[in-house]
N, C-alpha and C positions, 0 to 999 in steps of 0.2 A: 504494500500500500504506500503510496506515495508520501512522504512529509509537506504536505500541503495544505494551510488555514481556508478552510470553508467556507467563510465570510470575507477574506480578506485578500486571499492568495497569495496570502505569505510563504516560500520556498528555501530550500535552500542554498545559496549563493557561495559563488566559490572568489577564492582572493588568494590572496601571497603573503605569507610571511619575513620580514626582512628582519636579518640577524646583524646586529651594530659592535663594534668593538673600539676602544679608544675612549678620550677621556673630552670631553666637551671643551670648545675656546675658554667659554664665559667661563671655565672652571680653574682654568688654565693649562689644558690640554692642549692637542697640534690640531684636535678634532676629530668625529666620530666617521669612521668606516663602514659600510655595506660590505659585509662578509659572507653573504648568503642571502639568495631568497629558496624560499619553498612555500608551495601549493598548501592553501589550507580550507578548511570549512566552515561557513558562516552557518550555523544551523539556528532554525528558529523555534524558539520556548512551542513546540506544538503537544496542546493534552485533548485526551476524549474526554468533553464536558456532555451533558443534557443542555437542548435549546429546543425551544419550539422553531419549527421551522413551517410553513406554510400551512398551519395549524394543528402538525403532530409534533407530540415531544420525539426528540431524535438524539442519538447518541452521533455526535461531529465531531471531527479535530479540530480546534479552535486556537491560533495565535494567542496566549496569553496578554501580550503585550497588546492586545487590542482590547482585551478584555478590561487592562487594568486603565489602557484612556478612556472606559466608559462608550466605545464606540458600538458595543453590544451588548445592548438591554438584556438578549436573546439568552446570555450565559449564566446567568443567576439559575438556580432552581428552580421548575415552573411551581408557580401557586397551585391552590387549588382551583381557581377560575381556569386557568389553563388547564388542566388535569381533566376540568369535567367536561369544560369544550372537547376536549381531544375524547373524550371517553374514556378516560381513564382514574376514576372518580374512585375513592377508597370505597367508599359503600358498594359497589357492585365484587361479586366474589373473584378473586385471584385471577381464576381460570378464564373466566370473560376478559378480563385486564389484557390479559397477557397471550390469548388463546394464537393471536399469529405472530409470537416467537418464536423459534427453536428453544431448545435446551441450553444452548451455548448464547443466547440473546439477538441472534442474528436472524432475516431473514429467510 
């Protein structure tokens, strides 16, 4: 499954690592040297959160860092107004809740 935000299409991004040696001017060094680059990984904070999504609760990967600018209502735990809209309301037994899960939570 791919690392990619749901909502946002946040991925992972790739970049360079640069390795420095030497002692800075302003320090009173000759100055800092590039000794190396190498290939690195920008990876993004991605978690399975609950969101309602076009009016079912759904299990999504969601960017955190979206979540913590408040850009998604969506990621909070649904209420129970959500819950009943979706039909998924405690009062009704387990088995109706859940009847088109699998075992494993997946379609």
């Amino acid at each position: 499954m791919p690392r990619v935000c749901h909502f946002t299409g946040k991925k992972t991004s790739f970049g360079k690592q640069i390795t420095h040696r030497g002692k800075a001017k302003y320090l009173g060094g000759v100055g800092t040297k590039i000794t190396g680059l190498s290939n690195r990984k920008f990876k993004p904070n991605i978690q399975t959160v609950r969101a309602v999504v076009d009016g079912q609760v759904r299990q999504v990967d969601v960017a955190l860092g979206a979540a913590a600018d408040q850009r998604l209502a969506a990621v909070d735990p649904p209420c129970a107004d959500d819950l009943a809209a979706a039909g998924l309301a405690r009062d009704q037994p387990k088995g109706d809740r859940l009847g088109h899960l699998t075992s494993r939570g997946r379609r």
